[in-house]
C-alpha atoms as an extended CHARMM CRD file, in Angstrom:
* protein
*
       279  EXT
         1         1  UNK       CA            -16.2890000000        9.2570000000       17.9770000000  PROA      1               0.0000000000
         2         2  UNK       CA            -14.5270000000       12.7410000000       17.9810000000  PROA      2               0.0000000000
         3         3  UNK       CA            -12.8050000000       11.6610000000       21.3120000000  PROA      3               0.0000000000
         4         4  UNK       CA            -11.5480000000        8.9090000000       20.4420000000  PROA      4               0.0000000000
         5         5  UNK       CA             -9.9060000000       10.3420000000       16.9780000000  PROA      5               0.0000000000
         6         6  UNK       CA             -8.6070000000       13.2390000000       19.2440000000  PROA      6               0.0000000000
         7         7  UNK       CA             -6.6430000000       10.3640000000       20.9280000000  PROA      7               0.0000000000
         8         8  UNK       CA             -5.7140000000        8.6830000000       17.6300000000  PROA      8               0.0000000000
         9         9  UNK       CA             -4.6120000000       12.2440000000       16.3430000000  PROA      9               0.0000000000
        10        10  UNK       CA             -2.2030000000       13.1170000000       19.3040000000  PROA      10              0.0000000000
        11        11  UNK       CA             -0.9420000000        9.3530000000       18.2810000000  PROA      11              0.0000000000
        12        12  UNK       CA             -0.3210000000       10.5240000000       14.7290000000  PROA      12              0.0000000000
        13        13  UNK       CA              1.8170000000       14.1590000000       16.1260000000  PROA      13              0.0000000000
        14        14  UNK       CA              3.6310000000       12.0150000000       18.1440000000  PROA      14              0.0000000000
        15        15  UNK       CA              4.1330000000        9.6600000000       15.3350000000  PROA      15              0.0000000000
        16        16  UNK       CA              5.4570000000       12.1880000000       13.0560000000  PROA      16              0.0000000000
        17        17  UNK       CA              7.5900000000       13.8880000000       15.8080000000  PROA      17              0.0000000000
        18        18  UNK       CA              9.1550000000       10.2500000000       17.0440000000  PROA      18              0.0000000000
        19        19  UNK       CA              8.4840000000        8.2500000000       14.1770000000  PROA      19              0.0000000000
        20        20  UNK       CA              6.5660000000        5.5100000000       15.8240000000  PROA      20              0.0000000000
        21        21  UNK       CA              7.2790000000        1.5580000000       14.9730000000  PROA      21              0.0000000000
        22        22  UNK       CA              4.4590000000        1.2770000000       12.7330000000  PROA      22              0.0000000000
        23        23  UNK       CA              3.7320000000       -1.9740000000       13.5580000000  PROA      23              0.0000000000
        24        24  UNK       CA              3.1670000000       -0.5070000000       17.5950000000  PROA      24              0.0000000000
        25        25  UNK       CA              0.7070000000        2.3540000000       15.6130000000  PROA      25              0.0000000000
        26        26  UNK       CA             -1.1940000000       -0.0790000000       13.9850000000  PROA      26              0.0000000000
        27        27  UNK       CA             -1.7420000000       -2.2170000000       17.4630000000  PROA      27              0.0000000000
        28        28  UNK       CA             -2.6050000000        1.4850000000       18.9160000000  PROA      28              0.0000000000
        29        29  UNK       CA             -5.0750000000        1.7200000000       16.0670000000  PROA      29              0.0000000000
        30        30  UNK       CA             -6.7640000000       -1.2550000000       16.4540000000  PROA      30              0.0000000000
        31        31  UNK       CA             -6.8640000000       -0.7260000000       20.3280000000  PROA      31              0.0000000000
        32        32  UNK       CA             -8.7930000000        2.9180000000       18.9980000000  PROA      32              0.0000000000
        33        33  UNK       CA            -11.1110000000        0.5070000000       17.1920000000  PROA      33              0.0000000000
        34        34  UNK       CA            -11.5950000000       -1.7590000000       20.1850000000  PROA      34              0.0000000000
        35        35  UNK       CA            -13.1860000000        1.3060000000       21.8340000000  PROA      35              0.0000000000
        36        36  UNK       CA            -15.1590000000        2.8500000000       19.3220000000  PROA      36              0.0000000000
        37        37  UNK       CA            -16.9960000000       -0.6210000000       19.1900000000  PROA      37              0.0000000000
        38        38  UNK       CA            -17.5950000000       -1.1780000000       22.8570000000  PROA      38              0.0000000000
        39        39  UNK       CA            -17.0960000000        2.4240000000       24.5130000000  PROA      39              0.0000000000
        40        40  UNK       CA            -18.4310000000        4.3440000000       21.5480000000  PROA      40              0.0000000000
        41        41  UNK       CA            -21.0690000000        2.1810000000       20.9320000000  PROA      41              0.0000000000
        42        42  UNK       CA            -19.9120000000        2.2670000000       16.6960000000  PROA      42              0.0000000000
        43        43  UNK       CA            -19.3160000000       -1.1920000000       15.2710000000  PROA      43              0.0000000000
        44        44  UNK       CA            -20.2490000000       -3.7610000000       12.6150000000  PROA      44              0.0000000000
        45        45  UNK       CA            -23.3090000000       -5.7340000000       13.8820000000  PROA      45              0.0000000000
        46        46  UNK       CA            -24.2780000000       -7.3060000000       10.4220000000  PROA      46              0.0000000000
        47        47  UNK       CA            -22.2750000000       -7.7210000000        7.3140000000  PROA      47              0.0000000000
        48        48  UNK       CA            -25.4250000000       -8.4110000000        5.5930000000  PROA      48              0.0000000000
        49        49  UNK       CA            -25.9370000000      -11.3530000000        2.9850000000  PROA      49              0.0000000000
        50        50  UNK       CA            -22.3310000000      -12.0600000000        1.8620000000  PROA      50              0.0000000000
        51        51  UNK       CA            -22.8860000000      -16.0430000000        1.4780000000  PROA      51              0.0000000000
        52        52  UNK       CA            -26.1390000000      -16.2250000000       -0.4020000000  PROA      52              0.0000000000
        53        53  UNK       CA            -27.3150000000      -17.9160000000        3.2420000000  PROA      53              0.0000000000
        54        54  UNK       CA            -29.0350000000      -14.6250000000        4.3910000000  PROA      54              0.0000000000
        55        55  UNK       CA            -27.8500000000      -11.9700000000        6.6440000000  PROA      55              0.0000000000
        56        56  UNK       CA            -24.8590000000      -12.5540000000        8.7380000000  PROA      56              0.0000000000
        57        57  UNK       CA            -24.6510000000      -11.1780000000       12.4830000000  PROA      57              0.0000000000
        58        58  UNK       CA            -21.1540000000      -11.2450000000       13.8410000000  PROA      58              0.0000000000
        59        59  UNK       CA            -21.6960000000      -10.9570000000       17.6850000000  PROA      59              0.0000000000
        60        60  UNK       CA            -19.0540000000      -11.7530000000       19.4290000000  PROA      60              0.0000000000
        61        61  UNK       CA            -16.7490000000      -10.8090000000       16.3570000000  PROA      61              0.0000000000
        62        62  UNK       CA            -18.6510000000       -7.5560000000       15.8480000000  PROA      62              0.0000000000
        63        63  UNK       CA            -15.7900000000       -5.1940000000       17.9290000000  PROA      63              0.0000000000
        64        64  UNK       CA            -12.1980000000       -7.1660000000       16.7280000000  PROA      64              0.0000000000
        65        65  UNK       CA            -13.8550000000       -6.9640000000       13.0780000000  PROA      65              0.0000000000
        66        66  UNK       CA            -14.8050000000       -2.9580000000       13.9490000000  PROA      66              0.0000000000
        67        67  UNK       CA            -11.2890000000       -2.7480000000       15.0360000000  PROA      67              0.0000000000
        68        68  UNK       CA             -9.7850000000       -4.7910000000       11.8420000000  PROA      68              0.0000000000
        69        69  UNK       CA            -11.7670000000       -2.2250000000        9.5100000000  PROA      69              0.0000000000
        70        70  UNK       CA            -10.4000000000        0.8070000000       11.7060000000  PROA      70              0.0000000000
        71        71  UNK       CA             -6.9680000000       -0.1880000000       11.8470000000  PROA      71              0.0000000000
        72        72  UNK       CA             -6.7890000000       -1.1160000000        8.2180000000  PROA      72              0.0000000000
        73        73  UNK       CA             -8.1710000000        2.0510000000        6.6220000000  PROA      73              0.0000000000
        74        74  UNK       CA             -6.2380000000        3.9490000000        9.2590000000  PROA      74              0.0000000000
        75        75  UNK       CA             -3.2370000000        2.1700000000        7.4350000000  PROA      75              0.0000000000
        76        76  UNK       CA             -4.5620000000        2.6080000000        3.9060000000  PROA      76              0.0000000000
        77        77  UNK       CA             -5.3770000000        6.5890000000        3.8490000000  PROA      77              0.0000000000
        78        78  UNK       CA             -1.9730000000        6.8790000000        5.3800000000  PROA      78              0.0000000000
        79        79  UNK       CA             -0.1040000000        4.8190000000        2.5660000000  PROA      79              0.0000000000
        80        80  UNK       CA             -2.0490000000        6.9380000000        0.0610000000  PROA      80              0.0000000000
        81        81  UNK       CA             -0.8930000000       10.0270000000        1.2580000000  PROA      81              0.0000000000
        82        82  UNK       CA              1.8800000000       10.2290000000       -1.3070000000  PROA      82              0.0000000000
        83        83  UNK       CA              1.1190000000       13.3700000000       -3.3980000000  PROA      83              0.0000000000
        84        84  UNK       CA             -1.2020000000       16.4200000000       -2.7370000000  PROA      84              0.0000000000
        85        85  UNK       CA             -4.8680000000       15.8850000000       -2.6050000000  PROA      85              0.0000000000
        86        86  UNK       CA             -5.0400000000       12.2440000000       -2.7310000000  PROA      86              0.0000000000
        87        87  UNK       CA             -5.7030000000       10.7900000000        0.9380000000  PROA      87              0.0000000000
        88        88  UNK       CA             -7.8520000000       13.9900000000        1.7650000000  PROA      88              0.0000000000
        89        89  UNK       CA            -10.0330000000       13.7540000000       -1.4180000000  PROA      89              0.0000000000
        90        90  UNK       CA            -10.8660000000        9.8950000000       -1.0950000000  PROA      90              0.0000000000
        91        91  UNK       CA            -11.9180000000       11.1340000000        2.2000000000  PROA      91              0.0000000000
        92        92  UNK       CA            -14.0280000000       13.6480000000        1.0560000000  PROA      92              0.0000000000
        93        93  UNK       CA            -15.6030000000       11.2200000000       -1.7280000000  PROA      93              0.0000000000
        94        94  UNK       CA            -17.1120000000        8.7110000000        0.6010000000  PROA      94              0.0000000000
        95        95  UNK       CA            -18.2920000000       11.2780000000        3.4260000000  PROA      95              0.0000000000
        96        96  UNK       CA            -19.6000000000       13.6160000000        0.3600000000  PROA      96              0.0000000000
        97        97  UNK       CA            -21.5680000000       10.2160000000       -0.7470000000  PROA      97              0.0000000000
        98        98  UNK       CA            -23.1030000000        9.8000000000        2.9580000000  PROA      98              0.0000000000
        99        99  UNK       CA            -23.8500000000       13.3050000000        3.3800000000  PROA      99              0.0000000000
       100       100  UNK       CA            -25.7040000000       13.5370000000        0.2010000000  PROA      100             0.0000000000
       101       101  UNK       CA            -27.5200000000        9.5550000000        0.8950000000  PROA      101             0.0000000000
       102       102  UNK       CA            -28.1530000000       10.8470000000        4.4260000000  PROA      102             0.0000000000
       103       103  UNK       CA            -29.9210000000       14.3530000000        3.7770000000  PROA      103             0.0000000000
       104       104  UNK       CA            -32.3390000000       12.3790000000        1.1120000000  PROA      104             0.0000000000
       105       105  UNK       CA            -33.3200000000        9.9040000000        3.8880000000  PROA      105             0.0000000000
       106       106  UNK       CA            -33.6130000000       12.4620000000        5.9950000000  PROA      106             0.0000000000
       107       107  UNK       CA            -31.4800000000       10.7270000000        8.4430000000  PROA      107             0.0000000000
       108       108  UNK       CA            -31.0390000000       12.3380000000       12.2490000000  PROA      108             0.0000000000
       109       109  UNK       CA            -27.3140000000       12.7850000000       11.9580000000  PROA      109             0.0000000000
       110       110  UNK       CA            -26.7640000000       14.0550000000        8.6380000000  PROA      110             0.0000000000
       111       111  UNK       CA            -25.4180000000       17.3460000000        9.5650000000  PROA      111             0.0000000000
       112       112  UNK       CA            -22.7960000000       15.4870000000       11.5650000000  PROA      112             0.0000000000
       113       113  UNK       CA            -21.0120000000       14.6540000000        8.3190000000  PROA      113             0.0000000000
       114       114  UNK       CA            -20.2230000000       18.2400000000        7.2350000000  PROA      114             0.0000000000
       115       115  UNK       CA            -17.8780000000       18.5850000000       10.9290000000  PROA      115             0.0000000000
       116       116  UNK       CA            -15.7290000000       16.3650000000        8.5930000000  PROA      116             0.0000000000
       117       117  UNK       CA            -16.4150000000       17.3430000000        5.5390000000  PROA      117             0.0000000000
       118       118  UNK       CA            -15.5950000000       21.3410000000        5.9210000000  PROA      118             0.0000000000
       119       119  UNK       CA            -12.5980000000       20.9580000000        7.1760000000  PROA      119             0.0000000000
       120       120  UNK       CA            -11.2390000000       18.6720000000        4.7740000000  PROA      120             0.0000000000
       121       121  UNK       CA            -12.2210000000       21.6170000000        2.2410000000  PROA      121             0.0000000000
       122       122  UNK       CA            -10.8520000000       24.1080000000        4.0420000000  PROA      122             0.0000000000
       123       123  UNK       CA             -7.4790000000       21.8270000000        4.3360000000  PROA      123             0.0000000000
       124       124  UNK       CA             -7.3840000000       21.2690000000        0.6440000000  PROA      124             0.0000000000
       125       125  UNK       CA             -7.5250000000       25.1090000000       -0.2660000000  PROA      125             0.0000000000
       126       126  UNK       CA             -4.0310000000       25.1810000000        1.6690000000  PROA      126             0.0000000000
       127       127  UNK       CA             -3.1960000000       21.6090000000        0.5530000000  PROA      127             0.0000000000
       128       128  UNK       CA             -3.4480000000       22.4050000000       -3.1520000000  PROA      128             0.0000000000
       129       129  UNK       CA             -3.2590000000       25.7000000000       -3.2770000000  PROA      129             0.0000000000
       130       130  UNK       CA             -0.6500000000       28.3770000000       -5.0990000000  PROA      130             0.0000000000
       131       131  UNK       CA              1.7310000000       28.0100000000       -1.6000000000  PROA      131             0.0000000000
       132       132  UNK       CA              1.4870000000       32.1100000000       -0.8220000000  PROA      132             0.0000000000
       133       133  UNK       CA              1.3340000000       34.1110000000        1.6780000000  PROA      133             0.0000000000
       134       134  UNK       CA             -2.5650000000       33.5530000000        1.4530000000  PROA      134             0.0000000000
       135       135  UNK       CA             -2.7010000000       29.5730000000        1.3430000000  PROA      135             0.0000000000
       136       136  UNK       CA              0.6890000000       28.8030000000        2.3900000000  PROA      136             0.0000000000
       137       137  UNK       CA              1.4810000000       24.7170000000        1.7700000000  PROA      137             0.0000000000
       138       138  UNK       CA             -0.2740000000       22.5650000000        4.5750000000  PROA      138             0.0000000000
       139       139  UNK       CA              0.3920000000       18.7310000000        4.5660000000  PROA      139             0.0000000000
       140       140  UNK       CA             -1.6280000000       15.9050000000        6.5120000000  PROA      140             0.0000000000
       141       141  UNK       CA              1.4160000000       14.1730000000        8.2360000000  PROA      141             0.0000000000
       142       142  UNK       CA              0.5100000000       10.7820000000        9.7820000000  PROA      142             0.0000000000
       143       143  UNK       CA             -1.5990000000       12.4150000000       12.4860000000  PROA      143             0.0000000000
       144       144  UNK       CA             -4.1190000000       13.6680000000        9.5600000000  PROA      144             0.0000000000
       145       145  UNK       CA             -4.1130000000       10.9050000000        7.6660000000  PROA      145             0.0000000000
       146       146  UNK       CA             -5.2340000000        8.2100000000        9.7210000000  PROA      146             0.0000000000
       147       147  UNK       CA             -7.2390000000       10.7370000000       11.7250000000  PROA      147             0.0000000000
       148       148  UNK       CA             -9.1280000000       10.7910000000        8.3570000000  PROA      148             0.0000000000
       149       149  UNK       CA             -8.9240000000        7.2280000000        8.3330000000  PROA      149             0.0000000000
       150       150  UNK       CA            -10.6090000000        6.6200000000       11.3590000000  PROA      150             0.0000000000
       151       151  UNK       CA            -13.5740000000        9.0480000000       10.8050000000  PROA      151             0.0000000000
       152       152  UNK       CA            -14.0670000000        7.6750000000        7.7000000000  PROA      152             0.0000000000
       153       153  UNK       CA            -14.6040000000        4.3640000000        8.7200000000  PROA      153             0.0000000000
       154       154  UNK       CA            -16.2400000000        5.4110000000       12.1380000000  PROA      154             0.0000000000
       155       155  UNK       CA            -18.8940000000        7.2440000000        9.7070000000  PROA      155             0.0000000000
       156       156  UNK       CA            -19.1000000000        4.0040000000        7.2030000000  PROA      156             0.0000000000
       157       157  UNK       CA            -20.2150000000        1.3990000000       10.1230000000  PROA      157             0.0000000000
       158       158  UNK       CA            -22.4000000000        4.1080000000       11.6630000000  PROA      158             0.0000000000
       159       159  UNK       CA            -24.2630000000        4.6460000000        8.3850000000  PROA      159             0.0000000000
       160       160  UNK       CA            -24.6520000000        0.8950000000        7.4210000000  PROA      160             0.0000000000
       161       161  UNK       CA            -25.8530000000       -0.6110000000       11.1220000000  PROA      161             0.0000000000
       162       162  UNK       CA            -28.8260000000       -0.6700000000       12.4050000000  PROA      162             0.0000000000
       163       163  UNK       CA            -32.6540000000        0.0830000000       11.5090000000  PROA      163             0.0000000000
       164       164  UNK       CA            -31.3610000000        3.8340000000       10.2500000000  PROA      164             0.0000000000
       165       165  UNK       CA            -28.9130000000        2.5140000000        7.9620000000  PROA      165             0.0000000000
       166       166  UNK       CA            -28.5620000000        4.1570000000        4.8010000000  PROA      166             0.0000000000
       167       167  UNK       CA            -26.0240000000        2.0540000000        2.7190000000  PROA      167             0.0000000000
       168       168  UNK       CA            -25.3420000000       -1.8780000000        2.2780000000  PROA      168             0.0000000000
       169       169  UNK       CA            -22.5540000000       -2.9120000000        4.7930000000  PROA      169             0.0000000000
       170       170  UNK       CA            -21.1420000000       -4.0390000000        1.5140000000  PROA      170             0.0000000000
       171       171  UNK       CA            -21.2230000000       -1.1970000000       -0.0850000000  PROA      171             0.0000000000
       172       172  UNK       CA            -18.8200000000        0.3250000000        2.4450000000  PROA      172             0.0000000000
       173       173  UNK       CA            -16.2410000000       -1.1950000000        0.7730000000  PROA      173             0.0000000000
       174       174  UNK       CA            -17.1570000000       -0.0250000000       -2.5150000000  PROA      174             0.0000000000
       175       175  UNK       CA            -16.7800000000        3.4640000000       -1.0560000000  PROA      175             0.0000000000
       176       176  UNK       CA            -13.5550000000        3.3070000000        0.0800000000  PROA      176             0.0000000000
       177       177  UNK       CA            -12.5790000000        1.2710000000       -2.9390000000  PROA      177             0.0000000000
       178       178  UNK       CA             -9.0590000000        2.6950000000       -4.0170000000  PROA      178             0.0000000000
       179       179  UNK       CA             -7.5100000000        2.9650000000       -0.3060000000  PROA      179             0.0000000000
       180       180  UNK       CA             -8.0970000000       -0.2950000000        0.3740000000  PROA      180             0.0000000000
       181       181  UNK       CA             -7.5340000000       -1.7010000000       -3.0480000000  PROA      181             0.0000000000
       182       182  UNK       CA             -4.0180000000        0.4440000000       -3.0820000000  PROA      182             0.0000000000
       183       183  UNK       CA             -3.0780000000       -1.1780000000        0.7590000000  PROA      183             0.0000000000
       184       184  UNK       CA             -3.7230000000       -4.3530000000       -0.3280000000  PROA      184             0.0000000000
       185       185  UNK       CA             -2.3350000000       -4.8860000000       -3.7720000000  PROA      185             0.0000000000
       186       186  UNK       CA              0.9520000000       -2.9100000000       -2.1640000000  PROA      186             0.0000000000
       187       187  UNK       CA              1.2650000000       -5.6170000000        0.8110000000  PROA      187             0.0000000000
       188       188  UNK       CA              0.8360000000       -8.4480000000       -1.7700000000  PROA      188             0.0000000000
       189       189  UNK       CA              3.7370000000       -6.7120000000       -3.5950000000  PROA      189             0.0000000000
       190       190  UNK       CA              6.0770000000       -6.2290000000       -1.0570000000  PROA      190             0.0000000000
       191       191  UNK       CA              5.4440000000       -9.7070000000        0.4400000000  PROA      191             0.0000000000
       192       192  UNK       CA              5.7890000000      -10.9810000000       -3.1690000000  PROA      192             0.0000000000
       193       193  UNK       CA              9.1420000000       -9.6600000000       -3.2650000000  PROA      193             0.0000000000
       194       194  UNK       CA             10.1700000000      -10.4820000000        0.6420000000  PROA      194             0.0000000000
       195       195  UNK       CA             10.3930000000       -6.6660000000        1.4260000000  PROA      195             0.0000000000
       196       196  UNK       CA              8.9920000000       -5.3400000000        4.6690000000  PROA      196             0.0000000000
       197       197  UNK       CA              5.1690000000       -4.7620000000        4.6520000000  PROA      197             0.0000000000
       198       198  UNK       CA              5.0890000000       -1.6330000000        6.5470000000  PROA      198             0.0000000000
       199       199  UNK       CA              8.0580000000        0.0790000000        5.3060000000  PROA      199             0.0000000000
       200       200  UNK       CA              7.6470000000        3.3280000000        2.9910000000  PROA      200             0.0000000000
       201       201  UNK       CA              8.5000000000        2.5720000000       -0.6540000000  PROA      201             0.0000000000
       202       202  UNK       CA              7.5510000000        4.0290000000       -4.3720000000  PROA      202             0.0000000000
       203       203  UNK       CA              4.9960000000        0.8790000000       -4.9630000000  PROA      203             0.0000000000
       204       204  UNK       CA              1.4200000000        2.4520000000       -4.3940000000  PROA      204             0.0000000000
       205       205  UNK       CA             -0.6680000000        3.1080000000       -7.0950000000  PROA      205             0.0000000000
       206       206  UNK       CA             -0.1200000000        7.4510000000       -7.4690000000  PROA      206             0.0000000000
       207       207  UNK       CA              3.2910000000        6.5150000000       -7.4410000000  PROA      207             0.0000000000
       208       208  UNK       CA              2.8600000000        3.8670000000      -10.3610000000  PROA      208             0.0000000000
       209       209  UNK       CA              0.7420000000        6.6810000000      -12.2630000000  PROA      209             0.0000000000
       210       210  UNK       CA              3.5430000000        9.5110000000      -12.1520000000  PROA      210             0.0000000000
       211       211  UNK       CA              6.6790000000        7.0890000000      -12.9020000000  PROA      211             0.0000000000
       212       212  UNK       CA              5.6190000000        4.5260000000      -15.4410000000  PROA      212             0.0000000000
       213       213  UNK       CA              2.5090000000        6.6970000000      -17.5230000000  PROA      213             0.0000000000
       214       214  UNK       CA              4.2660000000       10.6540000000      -17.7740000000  PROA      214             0.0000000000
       215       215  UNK       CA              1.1110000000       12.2350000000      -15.4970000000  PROA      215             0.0000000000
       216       216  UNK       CA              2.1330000000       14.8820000000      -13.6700000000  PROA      216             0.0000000000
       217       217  UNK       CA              0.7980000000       14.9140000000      -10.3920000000  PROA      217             0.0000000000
       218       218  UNK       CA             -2.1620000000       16.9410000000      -10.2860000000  PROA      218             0.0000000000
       219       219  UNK       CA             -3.1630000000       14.6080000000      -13.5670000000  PROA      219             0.0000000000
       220       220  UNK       CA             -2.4600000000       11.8410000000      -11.3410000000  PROA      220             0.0000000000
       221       221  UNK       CA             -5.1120000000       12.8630000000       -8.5100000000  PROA      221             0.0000000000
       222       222  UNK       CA             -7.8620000000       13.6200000000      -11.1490000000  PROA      222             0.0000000000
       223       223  UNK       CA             -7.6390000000        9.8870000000      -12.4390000000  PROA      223             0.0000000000
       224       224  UNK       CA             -7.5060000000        8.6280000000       -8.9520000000  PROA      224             0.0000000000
       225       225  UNK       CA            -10.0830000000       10.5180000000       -7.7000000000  PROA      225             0.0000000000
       226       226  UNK       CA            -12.0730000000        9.4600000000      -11.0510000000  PROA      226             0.0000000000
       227       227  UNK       CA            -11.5140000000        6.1780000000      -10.0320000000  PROA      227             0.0000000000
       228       228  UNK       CA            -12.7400000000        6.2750000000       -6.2760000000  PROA      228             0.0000000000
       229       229  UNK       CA            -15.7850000000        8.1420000000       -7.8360000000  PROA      229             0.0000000000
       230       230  UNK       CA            -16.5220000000        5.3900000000      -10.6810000000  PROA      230             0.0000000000
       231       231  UNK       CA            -16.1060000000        3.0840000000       -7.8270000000  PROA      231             0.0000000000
       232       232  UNK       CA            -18.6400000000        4.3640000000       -5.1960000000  PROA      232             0.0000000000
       233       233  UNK       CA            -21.2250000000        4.9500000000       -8.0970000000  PROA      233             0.0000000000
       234       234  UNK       CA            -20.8710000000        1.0820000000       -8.8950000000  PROA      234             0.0000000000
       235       235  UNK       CA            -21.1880000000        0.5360000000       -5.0490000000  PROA      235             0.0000000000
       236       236  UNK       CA            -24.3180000000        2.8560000000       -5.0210000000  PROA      236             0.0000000000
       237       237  UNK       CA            -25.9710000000        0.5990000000       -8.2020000000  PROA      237             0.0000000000
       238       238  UNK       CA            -24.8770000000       -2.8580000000       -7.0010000000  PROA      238             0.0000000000
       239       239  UNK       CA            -27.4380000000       -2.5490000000       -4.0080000000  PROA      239             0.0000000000
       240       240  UNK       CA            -29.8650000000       -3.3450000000       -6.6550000000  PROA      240             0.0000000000
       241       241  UNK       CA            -28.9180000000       -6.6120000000       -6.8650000000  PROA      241             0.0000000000
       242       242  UNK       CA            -27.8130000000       -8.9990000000       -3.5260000000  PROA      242             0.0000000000
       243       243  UNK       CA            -24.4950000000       -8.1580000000       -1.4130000000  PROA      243             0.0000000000
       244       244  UNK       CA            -22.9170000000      -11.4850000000       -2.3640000000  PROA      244             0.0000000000
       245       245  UNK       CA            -23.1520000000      -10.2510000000       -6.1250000000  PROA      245             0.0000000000
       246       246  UNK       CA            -21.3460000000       -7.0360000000       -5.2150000000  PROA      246             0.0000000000
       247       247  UNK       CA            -18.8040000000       -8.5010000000       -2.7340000000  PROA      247             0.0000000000
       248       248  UNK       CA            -17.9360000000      -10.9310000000       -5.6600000000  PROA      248             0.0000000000
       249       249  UNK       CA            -17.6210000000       -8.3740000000       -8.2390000000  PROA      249             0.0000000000
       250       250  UNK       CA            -15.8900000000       -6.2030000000       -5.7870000000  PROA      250             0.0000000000
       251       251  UNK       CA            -13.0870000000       -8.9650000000       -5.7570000000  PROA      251             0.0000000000
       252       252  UNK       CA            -13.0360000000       -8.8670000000       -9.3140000000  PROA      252             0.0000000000
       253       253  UNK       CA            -11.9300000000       -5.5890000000       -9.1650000000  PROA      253             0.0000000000
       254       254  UNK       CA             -9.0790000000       -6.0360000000       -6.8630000000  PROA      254             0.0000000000
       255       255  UNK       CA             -7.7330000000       -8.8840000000       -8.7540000000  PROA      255             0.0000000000
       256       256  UNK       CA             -7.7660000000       -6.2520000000      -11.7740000000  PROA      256             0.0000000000
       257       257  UNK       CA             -6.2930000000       -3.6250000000       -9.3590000000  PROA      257             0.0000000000
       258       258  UNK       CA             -3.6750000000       -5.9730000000       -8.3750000000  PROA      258             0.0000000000
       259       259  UNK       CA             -3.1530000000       -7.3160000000      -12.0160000000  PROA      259             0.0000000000
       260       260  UNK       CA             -2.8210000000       -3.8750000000      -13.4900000000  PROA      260             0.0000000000
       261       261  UNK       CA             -0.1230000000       -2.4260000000      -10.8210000000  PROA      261             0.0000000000
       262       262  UNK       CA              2.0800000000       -5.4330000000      -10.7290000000  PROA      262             0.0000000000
       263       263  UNK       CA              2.5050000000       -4.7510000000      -14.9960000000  PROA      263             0.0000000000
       264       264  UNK       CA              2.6390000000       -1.3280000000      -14.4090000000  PROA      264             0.0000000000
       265       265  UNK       CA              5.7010000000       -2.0710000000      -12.2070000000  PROA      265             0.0000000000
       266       266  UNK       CA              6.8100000000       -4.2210000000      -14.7880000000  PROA      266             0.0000000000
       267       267  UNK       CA              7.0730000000       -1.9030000000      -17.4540000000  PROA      267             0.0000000000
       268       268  UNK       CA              8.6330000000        0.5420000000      -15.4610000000  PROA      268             0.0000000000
       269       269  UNK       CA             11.7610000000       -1.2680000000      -14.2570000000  PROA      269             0.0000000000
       270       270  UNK       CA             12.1700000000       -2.4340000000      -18.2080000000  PROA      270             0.0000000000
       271       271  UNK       CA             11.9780000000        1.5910000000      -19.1030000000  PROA      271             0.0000000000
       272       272  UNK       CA             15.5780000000        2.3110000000      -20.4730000000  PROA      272             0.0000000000
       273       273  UNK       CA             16.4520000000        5.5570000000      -18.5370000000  PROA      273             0.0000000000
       274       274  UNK       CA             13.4680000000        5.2150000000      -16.0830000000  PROA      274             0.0000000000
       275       275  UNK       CA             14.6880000000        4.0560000000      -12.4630000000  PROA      275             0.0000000000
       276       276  UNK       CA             12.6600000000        0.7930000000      -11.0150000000  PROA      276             0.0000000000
       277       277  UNK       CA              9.9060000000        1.3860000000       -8.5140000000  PROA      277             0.0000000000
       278       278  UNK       CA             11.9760000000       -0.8880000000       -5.7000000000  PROA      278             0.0000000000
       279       279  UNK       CA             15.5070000000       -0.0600000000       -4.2180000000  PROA      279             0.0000000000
């Protein structure tokens, strides 16, 4: 796994040295995927019992789908990455969930979440920090954020496959709720409006928060964080009941999500004095 993000990381410098076509990264992304599933030996085997018709084993499908998830949250943590914090904390939530799910099981590879989750704590004392000559500013650039994005998901299929599996494939998406959520509801936008998909814009959800509600931006990561929190709890307490219960509830959500940004947006371009989200 760590080999394989090394690659995807030198494809993130080089990204934000050359400013890659993003639709080429996201190919190279999914490519990364392609070998974590077959190489790495990481990949969705079962989604579990999404159709009320029992468990569902994707064979064939099981490395394009592993690549789908990689190069998609890859994309997502990488959109997020708008203000300090954001992208590295809902990477922290998720691995922070695993970690803690993990130890209780007693789980072999437990400890091999905190080689991720130490150095996104160290990052964040220089990400958010007072920008001195003690924690001067550091920033993720493309190469950390879907670095993040590809350990994160890397760590998601590894902890919900197999006999050792600690979580709900299902609830792997509850986990990583608000970067896909944002991703999504963003593309539906922009295709909505016949803009680009994969060009950079003010339409993600932080960006919503600090134009069209008056947060500042620190104000803006607590409620977003808040969010991915309430999220994974609900994940956590839907495995009560069967996966095609969450999975429907979990679309629910988005269509909330994507009802709640697209007013929000809105609102904003009818502000008097308040410039529109779009160009």
């Amino acid at each position: 796994m760590l080999a394989i993000a090394a690659f995807v990381f030198i494809i993130g410098v080089f990204d934000d040295v050359k400013h890659i076509n993003p639709w080429i990264r996201l190919g190279i992304e999914y490519g990364a995927g392609i070998v974590l599933a077959t190489w790495g030996g990481i990949s969705i085997q079962n989604v579990g019992n999404l159709l009320a018709m029992g468990d569902i084993p994707l064979l064939l499908l099981a490395a394009p789908l592993t690549a789908l998830s990689v190069a998609g949250l890859c994309n997502a943590y990488n959109m997020l990455d708008g203000i300090d914090g954001v992208s590295s904390s809902l990477v922290a939530l998720p691995l922070a969930v695993l970690f803690g799910l993990a130890v209780n099981a007693g789980h072999p590879h437990a400890n091999a979440l905190l080689l991720m989750l130490i150095p996104i704590g160290v990052f964040l004392l220089f990400n958010l920090g007072p920008n001195n000559a003690l924690l001067p500013k550091m920033f993720l650039g493309d190469s950390g954020s879907i670095t993040l994005g590809f350990l994160v998901t890397a760590a998601l299929v590894f902890f919900s496959q197999g006999e050792t599996a600690i979580i709900e494939p299902v609830t792997a998406l509850w986990l990583v709720c608000l970067p896909l959520m944002d991703m999504l509801a963003t593309m539906l936008r922009r295709a909505r409006k016949r803009l680009p998909l994969m060009e950079a814009d003010r339409m993600h959800l932080h960006h919503t928060l600090v134009d069209t509600t008056g947060l500042g931006k620190r104000a803006a990561l607590a409620v977003m964080v808040s969010y991915g929190a309430i999220a994974a709890a609900a994940g956590l307490a839907l495995e009560a009941l069967p996966a095609y219960v969450s999975l429907a509830l979990y679309f629910l959500l988005f269509a909330i999500h994507c009802g709640f940004v697209i007013k929000a947006e809105s609102l904003a371009t009818k502000k008097p004095g308040k410039p529109a989200l779009l160009p």
